[in-house]
C-alpha positions in Angstrom: 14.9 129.4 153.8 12.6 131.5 151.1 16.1 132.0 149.0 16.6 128.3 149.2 13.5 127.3 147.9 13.1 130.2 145.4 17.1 128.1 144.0 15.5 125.1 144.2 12.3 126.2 142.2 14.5 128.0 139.3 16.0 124.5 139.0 13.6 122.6 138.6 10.6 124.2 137.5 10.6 124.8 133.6 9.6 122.7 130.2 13.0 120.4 129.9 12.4 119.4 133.4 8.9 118.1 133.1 9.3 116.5 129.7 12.3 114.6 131.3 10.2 113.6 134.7 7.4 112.2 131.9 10.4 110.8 130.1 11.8 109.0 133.4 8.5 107.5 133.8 8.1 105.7 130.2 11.9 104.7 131.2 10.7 103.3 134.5 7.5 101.7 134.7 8.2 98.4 132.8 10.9 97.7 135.3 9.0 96.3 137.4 6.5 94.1 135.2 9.2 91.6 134.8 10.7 92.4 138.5 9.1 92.5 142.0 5.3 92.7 140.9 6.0 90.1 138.5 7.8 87.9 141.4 4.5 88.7 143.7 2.3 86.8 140.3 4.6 84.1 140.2 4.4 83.6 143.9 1.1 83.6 144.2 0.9 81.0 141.1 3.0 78.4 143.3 6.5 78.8 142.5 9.4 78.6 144.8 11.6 81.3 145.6 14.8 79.7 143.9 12.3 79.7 140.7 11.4 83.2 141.2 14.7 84.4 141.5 16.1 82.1 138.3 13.1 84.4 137.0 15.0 87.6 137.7 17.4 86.4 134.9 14.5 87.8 132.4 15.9 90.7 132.6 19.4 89.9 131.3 18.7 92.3 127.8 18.8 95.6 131.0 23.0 94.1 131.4 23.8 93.3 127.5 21.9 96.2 126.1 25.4 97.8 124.8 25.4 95.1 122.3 22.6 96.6 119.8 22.9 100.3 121.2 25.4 101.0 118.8 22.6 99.9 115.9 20.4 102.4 118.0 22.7 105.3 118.1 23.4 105.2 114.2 21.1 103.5 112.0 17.7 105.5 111.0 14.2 103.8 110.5 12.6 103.9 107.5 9.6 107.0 107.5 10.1 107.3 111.7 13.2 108.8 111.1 11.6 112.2 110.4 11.2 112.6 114.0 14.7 112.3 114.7 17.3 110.1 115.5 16.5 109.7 119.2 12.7 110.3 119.0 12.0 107.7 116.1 13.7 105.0 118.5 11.8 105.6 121.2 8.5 105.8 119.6 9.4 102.4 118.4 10.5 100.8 121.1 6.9 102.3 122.8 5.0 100.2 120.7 6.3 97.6 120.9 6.6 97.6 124.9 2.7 98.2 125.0 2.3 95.2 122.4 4.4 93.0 124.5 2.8 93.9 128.3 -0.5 92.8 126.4 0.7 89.7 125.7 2.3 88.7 128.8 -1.3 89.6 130.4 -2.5 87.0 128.5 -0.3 84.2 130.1 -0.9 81.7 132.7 2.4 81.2 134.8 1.5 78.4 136.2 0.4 76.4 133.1 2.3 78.6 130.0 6.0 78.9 131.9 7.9 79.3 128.7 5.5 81.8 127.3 5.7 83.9 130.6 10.1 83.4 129.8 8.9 84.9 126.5 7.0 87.9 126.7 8.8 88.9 129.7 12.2 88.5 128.3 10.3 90.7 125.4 9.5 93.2 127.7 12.8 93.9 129.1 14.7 94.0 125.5 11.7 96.6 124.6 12.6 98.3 127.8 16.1 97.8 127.8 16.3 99.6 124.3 14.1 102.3 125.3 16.0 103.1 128.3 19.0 103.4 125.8 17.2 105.8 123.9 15.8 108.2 126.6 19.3 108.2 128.5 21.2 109.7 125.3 18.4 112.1 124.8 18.7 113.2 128.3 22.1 113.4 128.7 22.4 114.8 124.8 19.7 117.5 126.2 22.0 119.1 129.1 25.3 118.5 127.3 25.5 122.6 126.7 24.4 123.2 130.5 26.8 120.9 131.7 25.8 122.5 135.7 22.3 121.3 135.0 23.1 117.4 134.4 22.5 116.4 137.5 19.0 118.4 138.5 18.2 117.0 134.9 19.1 113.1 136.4 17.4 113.9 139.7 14.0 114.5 137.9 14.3 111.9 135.1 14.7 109.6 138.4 11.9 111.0 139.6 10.0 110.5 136.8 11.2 106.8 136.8 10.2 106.7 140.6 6.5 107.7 139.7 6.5 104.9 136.7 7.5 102.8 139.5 4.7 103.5 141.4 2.4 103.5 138.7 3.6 99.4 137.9 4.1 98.9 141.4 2.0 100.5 144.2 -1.0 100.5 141.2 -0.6 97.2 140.2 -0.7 95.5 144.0 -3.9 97.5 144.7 -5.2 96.4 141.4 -4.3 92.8 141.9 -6.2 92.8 145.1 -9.5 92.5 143.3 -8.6 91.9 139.4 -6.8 89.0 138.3 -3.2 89.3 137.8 -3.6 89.2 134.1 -6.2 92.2 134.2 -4.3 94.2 135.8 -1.1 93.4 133.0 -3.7 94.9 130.8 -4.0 97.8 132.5 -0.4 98.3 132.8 0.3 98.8 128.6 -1.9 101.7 129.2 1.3 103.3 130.6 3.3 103.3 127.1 0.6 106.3 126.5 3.0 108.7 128.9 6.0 108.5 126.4 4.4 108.0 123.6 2.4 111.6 124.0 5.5 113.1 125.8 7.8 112.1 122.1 5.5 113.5 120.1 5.3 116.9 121.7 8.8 117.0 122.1 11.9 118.0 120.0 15.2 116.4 119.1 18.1 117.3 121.2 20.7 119.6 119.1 24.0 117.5 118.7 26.5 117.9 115.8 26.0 114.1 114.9 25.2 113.5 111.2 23.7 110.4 109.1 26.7 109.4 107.0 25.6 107.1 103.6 28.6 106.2 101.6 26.9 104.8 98.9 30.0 105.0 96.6 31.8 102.1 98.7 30.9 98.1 99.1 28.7 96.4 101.6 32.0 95.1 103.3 33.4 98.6 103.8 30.5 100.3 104.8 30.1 97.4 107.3 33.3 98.0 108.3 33.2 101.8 108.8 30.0 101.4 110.9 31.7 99.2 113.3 34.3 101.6 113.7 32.4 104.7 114.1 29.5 103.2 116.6 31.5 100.3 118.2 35.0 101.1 118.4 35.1 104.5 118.7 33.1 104.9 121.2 35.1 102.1 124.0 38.7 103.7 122.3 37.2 107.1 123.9 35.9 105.5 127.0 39.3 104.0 127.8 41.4 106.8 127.3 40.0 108.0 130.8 42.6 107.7 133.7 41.8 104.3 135.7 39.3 103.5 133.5 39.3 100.0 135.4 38.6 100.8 138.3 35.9 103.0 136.8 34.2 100.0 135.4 34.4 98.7 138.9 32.6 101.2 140.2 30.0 101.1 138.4 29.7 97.2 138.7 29.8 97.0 142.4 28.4 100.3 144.4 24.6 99.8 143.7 25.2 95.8 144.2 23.7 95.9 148.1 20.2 97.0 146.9 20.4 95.0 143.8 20.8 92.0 146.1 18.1 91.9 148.0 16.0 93.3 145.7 14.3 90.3 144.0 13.6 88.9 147.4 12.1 92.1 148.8 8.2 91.0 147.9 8.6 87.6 149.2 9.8 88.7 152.2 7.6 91.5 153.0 4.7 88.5 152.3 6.7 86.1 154.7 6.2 88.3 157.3 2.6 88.6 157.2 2.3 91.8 155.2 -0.9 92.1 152.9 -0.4 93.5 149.1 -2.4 96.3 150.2 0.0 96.9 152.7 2.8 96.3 150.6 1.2 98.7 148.0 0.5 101.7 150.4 3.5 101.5 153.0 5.8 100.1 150.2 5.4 101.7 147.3 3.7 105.1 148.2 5.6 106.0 151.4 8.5 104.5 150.2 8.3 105.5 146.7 7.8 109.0 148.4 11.2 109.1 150.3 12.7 107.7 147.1 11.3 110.9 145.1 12.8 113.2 147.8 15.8 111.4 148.2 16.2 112.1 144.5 15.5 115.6 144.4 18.0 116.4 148.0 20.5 113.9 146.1 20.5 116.5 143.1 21.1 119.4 145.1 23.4 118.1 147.1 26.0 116.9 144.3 25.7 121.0 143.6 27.7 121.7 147.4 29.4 118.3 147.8 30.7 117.4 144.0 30.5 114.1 142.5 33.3 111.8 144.3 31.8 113.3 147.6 28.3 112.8 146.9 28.8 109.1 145.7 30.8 108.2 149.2 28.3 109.9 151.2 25.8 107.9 149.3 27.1 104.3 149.9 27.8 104.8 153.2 24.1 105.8 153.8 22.7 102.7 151.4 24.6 100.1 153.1 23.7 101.5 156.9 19.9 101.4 155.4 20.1 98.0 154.1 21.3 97.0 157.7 17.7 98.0 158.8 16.0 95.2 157.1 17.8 92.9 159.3 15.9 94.1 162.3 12.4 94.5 160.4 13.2 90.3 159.8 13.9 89.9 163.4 11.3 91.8 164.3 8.5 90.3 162.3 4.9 91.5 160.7 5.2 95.4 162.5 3.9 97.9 160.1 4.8 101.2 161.6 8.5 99.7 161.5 8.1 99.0 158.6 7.3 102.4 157.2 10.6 104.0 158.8 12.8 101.3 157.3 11.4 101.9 154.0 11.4 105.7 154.1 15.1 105.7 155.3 16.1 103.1 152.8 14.3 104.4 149.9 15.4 108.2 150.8 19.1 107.2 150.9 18.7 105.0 147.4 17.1 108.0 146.1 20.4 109.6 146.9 22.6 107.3 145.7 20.7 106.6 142.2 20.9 110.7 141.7 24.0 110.5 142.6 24.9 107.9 140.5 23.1 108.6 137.7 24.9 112.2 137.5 28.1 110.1 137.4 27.2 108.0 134.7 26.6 110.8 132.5 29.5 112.6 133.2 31.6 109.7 131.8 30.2 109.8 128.3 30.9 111.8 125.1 28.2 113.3 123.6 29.6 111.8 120.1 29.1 108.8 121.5 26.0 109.2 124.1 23.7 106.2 123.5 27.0 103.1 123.1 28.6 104.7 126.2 26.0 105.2 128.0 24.2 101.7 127.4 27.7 100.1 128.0 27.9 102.1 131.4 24.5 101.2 132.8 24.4 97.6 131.4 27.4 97.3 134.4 25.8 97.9 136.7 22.1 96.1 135.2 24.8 93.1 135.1 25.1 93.1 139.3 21.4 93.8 139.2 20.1 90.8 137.2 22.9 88.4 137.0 24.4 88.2 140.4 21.3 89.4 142.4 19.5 86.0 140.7 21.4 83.8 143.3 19.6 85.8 145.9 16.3 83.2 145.9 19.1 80.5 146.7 20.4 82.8 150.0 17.2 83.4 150.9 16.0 79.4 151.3 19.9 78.9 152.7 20.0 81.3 155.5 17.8 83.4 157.6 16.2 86.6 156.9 18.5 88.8 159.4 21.3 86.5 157.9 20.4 87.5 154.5 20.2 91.6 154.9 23.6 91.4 156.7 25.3 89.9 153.9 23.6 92.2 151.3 24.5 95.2 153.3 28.7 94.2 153.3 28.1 94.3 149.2 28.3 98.0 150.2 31.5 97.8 151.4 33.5 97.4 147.8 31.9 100.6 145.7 32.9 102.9 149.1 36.4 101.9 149.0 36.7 102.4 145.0 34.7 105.5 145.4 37.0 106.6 148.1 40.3 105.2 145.7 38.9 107.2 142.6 38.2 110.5 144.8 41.6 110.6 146.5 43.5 110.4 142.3 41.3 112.5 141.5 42.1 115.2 143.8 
């Protein structure tokens, strides 16, 4: 036992691993401005749930992100760029979050709809790009300690967990006796983290170089740009055996949380749960099993392997999400409450290490930020795309109904998981 823990501390206890925890949390705390805290404002301002999950399509920039990443991954910013090429970004994309969470606290949803679109469509491209940004540096970070990628995606996740908590658990409690837009206020405090974190930080050693051919036109350089950051980059992706069924993948085996997750506030408040509740059995003991989940997910792709470690995952996720369905037949029960959320948040701990890990392993470090931003924006594109028909679901069938249906979404990334694992082999 002693031995295990003495592995797990040499692991995870050094400088690269913190700075990527406080680098998970800049990466994670927006999320949930435009997402379930958001959906408990908009609630509580009077609109329906088919509105509030339309809403969820505010964070459409988190599925199309690959669009600009290539922009991000090769142009430099005038006078930042002394801080490097991934740490001039980010600081960028920093201030502008924290300008952008101000404004949105100073919207009424009920009265200002479009401006509430607006600042929270803001918010997510800020986020969107900075998540771009801190996923190359991470995965450009391990990319000489290849057998550390996956402790280095456990923590970042944990990191993103505690950002969570910080916009979630912190902003329910707040909201129980500050308005909603004080507490928004509040919230840009947290661009501070990864602002402070940059700054104290260095670039990540890669051999990529600025290239300026100043000795050929406009149209050529244009040209030679979208060849190095856009085509390059999906030529080398597709070269991978079944690269379809890769995409696939990555499309459909997180879709059974993504479902239900825009409806997960408006249900725990159907059933009679306060936001304090919400905020303590939610988002702290939940949040909790999440962080652990995270950190058993990391050491167990170490004994299982990848293709392993993803089956065992969804298999786990989807028997979880089953567990909701009795909570909603059940009714307002809080201790029940608590084990459903500590099993389901432990296992999508797992599965987001897991997957995570996977992720990384697809890209090429010449190519880190495009591939990378192209890879996640998948599976961003089952999260806010098809998980905003979920309000309509929700008002068209009954609860149990509901987390039956969202648990078969499972189903699909097991068999491809399954499909790859057996080729690969």
């Amino acid at each position: 036992m002693l031995d295990k823990l003495r592995d797990i501390w040499k692991i995870y206890a050094n400088r690269t691993m913190l700075v990527m925890t406080a680098l998970g949390f800049a990466s994670g705390f927006p999320f949930l401005l435009v997402f379930s805290t958001l959906s408990l404002w908009l609630k509580d301002a009077g609109w329906t749930y088919a509105a509030i999950g339309a809403f969820s399509l505010v964070k459409i920039p988190y599925a199309f992100k690959w669009l600009w990443s290539p922009l991000l991954d090769n142009l430099k910013l005038p006078i930042l760029w002394r801080l490097g090429r991934r740490r001039s970004w980010a600081f960028l994309m920093q201030i502008l979050l924290g300008l952008f969470i101000l404004a949105m606290a100073g919207v009424n949803p009920t009265q200002d709809t479009a401006l509430i679109w607006l600042w929270a469509s803001a918010v997510s491209f800020a986020s969107a790009s900075l998540d771009i940004i801190l996923d190359a540096y991470r995965v450009e970070t391990f990319q000489r300690q290849e057998d550390e990628q996956a402790a280095g995606a456990a923590v970042f996740v944990l990191g993103y967990r505690f950002g969570l908590i910080f916009s979630g658990a912190g902003a329910l409690w707040l909201a129980d006796f500050l308005s909603w837009n004080i507490v928004y206020l509040l919230m840009a405090g947290g661009v501070l983290v990864g602002l402070v974190t940059i700054l104290l930080t260095n670039e990540p050693e890669t051999d990529f170089k600025y290239t300026v051919h100043t000795n050929k036109s406009a149209g050529m350089r244009i040209k030679d740009f979208f060849v190095a950051a856009v085509k390059n980059p999906i030529v080398d992706f597709i070269k991978k055996p079944h690269w379809l069924m890769i995409v696939f993948l990555i499309f459909i085996y997180r879709m059974g949380d993504a479902y239900f997750a825009p409806m997960a506030f408006p249900f725990y408040d159907d059933m009679g749960f306060s936001k304090t509740e919400i905020a303590y059995v939610i988002k702290i003991y939940g949040m909790a099993a999440t962080i652990a989940g995270g950190l058993f997910g990391g050491i167990m792709l170490k004994k299982t392997g990848l293709f392993k470690g993803l089956y065992i995952c969804g298999i786990i996720q989807g028997l979880t999400t089953l567990l909701f369905a009795i909570q909603a037949s059940v009714g307002y029960n809080l201790w029940l409450l608590t084990g459903v959320i500590t099993l389901e948040n432990f296992s999508s701990g797992m599965a987001t290490a897991a997957f995570v890990a996977y992720l990384s392993s697809l890209c090429n470090v010449l190519y880190t930020a495009t591939q990378y931003a192209l890879l996640s924006s998948l599976m961003s594109l089952a999260r806010d795309v098809f998980a905003a028909t979920s309000g309509l679901l929700a008002e068209a069938v009954s609860w149990p109904v509901f987390f039956v249906i969202a648990a078969m979404f499972s189903l699909p990334g097991i068999w491809v998981v399954r499909w790859l694992w057996k080729r690969q082999e």
